[in-house]
MOPAC internal coordinates of N, CA, C and O (Angstrom, degrees):
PM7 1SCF
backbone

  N    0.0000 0     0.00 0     0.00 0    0    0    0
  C    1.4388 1     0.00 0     0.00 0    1    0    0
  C    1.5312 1   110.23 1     0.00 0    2    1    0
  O    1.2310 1   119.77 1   131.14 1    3    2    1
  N    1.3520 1   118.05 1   -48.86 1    3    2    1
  C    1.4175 1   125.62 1   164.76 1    5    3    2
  C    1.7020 1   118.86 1   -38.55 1    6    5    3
  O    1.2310 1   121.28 1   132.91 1    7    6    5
  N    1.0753 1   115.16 1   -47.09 1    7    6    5
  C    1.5783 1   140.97 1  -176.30 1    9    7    6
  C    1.4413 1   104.36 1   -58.09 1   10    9    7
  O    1.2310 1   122.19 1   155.55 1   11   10    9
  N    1.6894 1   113.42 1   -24.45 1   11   10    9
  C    2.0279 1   106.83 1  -169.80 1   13   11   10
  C    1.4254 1    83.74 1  -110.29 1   14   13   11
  O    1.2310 1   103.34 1   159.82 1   15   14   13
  N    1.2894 1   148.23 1   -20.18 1   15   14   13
  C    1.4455 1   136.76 1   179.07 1   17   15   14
  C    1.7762 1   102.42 1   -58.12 1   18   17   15
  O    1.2310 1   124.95 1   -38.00 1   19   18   17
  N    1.5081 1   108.10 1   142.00 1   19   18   17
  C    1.4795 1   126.24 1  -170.19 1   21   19   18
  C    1.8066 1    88.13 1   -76.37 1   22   21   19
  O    1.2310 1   124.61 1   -38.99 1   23   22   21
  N    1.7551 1   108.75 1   141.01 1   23   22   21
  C    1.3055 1   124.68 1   126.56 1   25   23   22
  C    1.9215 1    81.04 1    84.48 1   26   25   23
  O    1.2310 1   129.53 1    19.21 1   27   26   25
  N    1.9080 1    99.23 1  -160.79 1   27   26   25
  C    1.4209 1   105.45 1   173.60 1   29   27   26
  C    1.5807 1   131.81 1   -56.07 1   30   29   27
  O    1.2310 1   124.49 1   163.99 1   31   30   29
  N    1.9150 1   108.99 1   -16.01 1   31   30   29
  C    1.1176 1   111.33 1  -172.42 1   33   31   30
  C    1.6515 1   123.08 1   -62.15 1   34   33   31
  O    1.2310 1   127.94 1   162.42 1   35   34   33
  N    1.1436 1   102.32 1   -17.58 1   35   34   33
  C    2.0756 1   116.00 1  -161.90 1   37   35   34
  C    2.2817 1    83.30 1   -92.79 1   38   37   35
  O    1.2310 1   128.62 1   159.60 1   39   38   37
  N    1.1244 1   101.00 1   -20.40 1   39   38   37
  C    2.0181 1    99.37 1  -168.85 1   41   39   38
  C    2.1556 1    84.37 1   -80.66 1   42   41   39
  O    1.2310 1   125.76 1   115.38 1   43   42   41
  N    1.6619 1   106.54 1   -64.62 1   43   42   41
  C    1.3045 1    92.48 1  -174.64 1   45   43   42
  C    1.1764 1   124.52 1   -37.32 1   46   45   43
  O    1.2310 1   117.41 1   125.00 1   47   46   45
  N    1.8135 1   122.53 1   -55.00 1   47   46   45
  C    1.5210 1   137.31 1   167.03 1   49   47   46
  C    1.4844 1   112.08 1   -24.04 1   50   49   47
  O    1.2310 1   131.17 1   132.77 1   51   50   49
  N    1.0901 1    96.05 1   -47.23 1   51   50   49
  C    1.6630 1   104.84 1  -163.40 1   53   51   50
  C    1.4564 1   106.66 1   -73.76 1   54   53   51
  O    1.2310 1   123.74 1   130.28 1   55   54   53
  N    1.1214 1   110.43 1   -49.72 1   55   54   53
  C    1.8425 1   130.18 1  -166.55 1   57   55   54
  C    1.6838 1    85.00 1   -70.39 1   58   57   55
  O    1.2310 1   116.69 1   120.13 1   59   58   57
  N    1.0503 1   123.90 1   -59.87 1   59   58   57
  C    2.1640 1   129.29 1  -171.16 1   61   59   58
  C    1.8336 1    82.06 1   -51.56 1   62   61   59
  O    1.2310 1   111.44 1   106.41 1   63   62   61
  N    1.1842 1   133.73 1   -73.59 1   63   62   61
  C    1.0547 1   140.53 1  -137.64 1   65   63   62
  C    1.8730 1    91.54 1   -70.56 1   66   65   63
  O    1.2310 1   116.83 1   129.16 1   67   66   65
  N    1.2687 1   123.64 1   -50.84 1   67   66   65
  C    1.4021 1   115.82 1  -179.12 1   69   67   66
  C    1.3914 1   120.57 1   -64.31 1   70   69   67
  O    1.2310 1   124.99 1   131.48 1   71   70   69
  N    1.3103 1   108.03 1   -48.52 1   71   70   69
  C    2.0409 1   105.11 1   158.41 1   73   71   70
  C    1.6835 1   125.70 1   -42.79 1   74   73   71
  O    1.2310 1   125.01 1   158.60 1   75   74   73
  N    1.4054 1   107.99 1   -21.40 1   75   74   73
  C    1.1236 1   106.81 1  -163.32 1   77   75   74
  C    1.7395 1   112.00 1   -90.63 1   78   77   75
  O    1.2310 1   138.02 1   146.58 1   79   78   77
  N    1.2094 1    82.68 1   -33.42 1   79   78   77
  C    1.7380 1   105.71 1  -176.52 1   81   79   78
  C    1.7874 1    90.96 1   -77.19 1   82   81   79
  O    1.2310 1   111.92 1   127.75 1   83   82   81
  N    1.6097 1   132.85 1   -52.25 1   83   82   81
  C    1.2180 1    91.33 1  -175.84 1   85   83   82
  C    1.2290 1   119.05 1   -83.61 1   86   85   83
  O    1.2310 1   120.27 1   166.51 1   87   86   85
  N    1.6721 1   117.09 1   -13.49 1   87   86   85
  C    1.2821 1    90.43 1  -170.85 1   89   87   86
  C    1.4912 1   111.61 1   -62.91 1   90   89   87
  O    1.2310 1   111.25 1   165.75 1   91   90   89
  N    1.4051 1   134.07 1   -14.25 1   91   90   89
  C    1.0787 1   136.27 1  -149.81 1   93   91   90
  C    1.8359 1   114.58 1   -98.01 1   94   93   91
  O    1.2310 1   137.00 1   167.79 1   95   94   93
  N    1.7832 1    84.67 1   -12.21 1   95   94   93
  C    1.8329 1   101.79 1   170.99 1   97   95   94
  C    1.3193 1   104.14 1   -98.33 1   98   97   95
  O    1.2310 1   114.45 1   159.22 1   99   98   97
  N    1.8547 1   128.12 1   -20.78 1   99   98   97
  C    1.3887 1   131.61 1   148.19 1  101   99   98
  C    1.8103 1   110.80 1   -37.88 1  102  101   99
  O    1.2310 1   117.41 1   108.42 1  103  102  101
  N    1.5993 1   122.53 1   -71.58 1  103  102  101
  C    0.4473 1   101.54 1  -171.50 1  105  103  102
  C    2.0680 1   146.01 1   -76.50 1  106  105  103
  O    1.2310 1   134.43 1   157.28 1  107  106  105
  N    1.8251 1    89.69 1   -22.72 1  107  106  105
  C    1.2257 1    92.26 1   153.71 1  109  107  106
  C    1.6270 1   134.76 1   -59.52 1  110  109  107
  O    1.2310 1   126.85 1   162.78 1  111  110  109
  N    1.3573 1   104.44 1   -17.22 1  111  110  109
  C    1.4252 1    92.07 1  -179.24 1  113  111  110
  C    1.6209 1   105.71 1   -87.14 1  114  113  111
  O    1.2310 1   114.91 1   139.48 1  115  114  113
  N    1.3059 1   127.25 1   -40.52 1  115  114  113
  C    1.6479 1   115.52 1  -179.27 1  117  115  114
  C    1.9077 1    96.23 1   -66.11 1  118  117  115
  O    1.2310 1    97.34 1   170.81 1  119  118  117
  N    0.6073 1   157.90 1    -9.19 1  119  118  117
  C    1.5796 1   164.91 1  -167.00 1  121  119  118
  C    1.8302 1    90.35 1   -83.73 1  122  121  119
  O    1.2310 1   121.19 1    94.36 1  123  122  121
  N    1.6172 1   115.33 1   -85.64 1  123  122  121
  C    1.0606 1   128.56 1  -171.49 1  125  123  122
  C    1.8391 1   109.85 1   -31.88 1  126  125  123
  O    1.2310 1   130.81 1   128.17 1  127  126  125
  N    2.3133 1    96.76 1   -51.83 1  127  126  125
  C    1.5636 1    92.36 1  -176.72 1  129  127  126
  C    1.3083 1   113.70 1   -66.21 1  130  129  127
  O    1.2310 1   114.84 1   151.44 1  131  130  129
  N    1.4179 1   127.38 1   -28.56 1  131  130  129
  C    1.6050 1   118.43 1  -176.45 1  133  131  130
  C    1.8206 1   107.83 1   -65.33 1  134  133  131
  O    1.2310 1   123.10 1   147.39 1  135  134  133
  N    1.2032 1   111.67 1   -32.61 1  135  134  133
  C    1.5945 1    91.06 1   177.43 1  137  135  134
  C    1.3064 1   112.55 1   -98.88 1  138  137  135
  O    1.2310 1   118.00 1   178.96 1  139  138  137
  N    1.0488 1   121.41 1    -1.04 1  139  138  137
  C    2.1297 1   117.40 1   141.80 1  141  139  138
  C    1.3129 1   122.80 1   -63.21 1  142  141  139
  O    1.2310 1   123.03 1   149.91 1  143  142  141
  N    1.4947 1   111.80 1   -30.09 1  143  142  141
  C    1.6531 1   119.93 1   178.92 1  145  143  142
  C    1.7000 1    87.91 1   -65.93 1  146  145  143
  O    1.2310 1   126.92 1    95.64 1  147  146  145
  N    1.2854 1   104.30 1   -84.36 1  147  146  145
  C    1.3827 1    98.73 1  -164.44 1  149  147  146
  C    1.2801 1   133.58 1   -66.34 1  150  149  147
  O    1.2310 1   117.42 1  -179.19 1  151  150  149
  N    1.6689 1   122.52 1     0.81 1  151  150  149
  C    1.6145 1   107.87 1   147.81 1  153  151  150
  C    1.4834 1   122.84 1   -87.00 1  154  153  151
  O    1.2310 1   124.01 1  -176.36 1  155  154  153
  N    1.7606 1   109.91 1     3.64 1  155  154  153
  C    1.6418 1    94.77 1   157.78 1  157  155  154
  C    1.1348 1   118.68 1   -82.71 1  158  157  155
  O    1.2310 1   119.72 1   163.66 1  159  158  157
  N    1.5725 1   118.14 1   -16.34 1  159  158  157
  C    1.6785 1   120.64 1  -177.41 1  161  159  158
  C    1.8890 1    98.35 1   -68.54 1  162  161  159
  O    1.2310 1   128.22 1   119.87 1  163  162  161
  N    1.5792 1   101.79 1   -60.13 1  163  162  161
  C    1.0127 1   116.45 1  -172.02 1  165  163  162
  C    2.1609 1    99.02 1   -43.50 1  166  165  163
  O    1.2310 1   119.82 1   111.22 1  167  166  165
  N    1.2112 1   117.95 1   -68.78 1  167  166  165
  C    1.6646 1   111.65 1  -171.67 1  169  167  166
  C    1.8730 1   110.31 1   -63.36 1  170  169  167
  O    1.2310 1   126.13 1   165.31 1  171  170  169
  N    1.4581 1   105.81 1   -14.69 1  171  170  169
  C    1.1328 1   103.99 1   169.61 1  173  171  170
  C    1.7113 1   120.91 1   -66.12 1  174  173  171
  O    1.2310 1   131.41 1   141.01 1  175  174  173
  N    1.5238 1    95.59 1   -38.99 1  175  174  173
  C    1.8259 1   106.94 1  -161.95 1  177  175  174
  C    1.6450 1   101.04 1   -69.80 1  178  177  175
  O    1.2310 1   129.84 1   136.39 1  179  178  177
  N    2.0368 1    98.64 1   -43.61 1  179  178  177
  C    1.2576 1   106.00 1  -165.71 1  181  179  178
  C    2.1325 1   117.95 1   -78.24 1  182  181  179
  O    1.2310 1   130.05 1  -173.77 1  183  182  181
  N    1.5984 1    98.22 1     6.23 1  183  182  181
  C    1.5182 1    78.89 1   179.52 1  185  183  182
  C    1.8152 1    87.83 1  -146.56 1  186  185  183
  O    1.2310 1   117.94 1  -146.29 1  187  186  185
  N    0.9696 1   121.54 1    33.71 1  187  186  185
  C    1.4643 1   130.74 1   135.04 1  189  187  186
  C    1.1099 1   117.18 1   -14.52 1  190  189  187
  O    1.2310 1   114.97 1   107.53 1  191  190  189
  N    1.6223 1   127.14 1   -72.47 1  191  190  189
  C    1.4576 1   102.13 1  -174.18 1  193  191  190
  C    1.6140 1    96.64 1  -114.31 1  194  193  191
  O    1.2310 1   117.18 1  -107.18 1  195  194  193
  N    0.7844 1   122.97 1    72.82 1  195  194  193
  C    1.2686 1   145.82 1   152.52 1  197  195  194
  C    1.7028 1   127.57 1   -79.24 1  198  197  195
  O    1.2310 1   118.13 1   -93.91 1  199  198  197
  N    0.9824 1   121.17 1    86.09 1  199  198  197
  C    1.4737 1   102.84 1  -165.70 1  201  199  198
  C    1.7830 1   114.39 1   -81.41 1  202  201  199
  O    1.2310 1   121.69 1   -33.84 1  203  202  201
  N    1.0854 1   114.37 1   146.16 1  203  202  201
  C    1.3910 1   127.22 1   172.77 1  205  203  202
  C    1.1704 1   120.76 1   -56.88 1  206  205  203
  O    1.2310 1   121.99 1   -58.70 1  207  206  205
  N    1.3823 1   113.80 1   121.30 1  207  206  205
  C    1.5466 1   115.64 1  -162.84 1  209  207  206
  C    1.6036 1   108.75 1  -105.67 1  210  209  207
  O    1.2310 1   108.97 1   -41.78 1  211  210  209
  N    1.2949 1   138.26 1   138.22 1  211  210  209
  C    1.6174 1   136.36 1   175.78 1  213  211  210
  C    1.3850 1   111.76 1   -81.41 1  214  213  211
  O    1.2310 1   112.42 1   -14.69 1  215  214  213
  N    1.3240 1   131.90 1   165.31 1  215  214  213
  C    1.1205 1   139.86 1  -170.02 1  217  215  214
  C    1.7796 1   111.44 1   -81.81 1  218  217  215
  O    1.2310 1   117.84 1   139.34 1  219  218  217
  N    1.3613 1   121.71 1   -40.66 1  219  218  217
  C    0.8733 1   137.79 1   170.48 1  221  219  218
  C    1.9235 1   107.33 1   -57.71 1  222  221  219
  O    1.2310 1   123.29 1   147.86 1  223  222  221
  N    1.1052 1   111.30 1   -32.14 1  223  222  221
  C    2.0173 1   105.30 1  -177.53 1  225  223  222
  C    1.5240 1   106.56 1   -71.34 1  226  225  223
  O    1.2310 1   110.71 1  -169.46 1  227  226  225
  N    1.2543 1   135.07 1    10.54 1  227  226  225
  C    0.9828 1   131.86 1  -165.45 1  229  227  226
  C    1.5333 1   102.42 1  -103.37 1  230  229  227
  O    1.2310 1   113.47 1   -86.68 1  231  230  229
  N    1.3432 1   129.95 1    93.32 1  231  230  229
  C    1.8434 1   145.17 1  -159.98 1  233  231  230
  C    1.9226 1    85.44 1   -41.78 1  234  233  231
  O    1.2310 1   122.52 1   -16.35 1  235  234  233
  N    1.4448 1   112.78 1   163.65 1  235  234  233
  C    1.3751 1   130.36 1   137.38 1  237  235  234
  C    1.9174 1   103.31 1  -118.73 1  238  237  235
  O    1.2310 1   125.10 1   -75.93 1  239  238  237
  N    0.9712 1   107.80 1   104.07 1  239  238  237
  C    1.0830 1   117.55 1   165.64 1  241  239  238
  C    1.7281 1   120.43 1   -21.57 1  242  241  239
  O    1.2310 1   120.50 1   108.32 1  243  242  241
  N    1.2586 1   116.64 1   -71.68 1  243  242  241
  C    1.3655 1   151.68 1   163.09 1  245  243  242
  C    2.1577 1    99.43 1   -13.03 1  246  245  243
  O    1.2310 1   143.69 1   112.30 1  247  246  245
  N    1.1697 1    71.57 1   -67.70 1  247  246  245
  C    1.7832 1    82.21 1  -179.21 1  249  247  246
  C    1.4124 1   118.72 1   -93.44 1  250  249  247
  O    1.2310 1   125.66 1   166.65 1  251  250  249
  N    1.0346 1   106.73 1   -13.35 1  251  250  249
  C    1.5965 1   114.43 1  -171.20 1  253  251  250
  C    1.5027 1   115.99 1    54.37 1  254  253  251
  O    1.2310 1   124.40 1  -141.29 1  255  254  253
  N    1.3292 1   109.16 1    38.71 1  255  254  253
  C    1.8693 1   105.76 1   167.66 1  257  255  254
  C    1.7868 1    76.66 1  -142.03 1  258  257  255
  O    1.2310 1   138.74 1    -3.53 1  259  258  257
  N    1.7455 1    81.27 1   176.47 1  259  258  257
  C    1.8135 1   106.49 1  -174.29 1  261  259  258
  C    1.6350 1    94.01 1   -62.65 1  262  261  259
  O    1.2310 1   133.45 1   -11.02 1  263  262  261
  N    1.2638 1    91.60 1   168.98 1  263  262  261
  C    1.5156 1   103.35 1  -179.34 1  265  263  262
  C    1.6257 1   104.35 1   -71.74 1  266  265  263
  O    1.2310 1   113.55 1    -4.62 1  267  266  265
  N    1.0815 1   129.81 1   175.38 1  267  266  265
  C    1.7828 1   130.51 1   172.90 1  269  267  266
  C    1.2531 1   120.16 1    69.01 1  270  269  267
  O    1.2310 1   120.16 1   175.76 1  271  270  269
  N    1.5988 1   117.30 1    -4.24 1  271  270  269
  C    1.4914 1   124.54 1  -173.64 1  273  271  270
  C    1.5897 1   110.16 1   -87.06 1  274  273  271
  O    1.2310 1   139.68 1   -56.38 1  275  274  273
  N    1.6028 1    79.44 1   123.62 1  275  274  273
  C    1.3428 1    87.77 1   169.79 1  277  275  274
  C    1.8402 1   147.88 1  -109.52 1  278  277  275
  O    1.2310 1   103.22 1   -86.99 1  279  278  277
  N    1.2166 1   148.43 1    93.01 1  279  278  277
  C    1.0011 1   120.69 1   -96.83 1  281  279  278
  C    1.9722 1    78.07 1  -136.57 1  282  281  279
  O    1.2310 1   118.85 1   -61.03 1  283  282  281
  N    1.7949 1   119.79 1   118.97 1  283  282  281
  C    1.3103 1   130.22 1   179.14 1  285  283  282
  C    1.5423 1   118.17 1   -70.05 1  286  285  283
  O    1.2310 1   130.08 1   -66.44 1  287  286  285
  N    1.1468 1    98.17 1   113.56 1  287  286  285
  C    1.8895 1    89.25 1   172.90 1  289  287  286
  C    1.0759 1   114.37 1   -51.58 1  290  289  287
  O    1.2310 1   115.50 1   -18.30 1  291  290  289
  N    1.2719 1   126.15 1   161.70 1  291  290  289
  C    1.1772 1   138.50 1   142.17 1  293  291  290
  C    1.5741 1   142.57 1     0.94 1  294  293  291
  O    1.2310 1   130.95 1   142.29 1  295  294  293
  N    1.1650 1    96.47 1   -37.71 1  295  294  293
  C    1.5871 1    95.95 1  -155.92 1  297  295  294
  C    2.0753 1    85.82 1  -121.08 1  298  297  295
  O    1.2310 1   128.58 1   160.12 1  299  298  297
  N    1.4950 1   101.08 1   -19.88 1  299  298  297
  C    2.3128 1   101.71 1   170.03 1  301  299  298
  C    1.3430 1    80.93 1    91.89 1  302  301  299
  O    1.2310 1   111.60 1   173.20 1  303  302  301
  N    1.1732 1   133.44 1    -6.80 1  303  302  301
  C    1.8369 1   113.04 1   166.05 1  305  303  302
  C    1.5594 1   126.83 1   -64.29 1  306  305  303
  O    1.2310 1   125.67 1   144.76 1  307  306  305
  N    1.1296 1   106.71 1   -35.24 1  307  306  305
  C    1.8161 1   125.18 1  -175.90 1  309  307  306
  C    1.0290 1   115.35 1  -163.73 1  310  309  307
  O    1.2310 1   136.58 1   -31.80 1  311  310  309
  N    1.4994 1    85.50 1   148.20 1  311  310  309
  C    1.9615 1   117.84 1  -165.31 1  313  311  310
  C    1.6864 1   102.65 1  -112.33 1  314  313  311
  O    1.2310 1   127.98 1   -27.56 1  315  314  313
  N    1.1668 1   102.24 1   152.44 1  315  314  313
  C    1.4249 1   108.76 1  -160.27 1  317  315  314
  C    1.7551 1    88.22 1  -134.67 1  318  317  315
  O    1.2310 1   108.35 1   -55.02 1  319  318  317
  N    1.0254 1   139.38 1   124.98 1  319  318  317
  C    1.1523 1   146.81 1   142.14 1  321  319  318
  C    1.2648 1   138.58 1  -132.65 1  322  321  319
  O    1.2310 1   123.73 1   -37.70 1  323  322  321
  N    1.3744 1   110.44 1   142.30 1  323  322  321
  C    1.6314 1   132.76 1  -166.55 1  325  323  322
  C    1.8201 1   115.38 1   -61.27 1  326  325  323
  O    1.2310 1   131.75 1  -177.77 1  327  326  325
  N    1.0370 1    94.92 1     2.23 1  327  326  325
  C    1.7262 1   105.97 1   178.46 1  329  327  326
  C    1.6467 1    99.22 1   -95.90 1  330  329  327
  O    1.2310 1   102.82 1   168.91 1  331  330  329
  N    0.9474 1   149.12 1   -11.09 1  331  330  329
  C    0.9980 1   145.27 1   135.69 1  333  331  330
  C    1.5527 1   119.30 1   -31.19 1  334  333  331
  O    1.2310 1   115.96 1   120.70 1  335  334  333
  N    1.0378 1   125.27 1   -59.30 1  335  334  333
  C    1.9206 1   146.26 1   172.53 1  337  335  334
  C    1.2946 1   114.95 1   -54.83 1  338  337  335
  O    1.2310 1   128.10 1   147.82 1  339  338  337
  N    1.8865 1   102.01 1   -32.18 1  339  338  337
  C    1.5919 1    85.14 1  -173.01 1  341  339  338
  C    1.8769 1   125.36 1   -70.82 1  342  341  339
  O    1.2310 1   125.89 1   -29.25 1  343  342  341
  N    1.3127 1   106.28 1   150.75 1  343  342  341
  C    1.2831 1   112.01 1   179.97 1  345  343  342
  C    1.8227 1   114.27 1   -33.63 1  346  345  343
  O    1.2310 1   120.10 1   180.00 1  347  346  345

């Protein structure tokens, strides 16, 4: 549209029109980081005492120990584990 305007006026258009667009991707982008700042504060505040769980605490029913356990026979020849079972 800039391009059919006569003389310097369609260059000003153009130049107004490119400031406008970034400032306006300026401002969406500090916008976007403030509500990333504050849902890490926010998931920070809300799982605080949350304790950290291992991969292994998670039961297999099947065997009745955590999943990943591995458990040595007797004799240190062979290992038998319940990760085999899982789905």
């Amino acid at each position: 549209m800039a391009a059919q305007l006569p003389g310097r006026t369609g260059d000003a258009v153009l130049g107004a029109a490119r400031d406008a667009f970034v400032g306006g991707l300026h401002a969406a982008a500090v916008g976007a980081a403030v509500v990333c700042a504050a849902a890490a504060v926010l998931a920070l505040y809300a799982l605080r005492d949350v304790p950290a769980a291992s991969p292994t605490t998670v039961a297999d029913p099947e065997a009745g120990q955590p999943r990943g356990y591995t458990e040595e026979s007797t004799d240190g020849s062979a290992y038998q584990s319940a990760v085999t079972r899982l789905p």
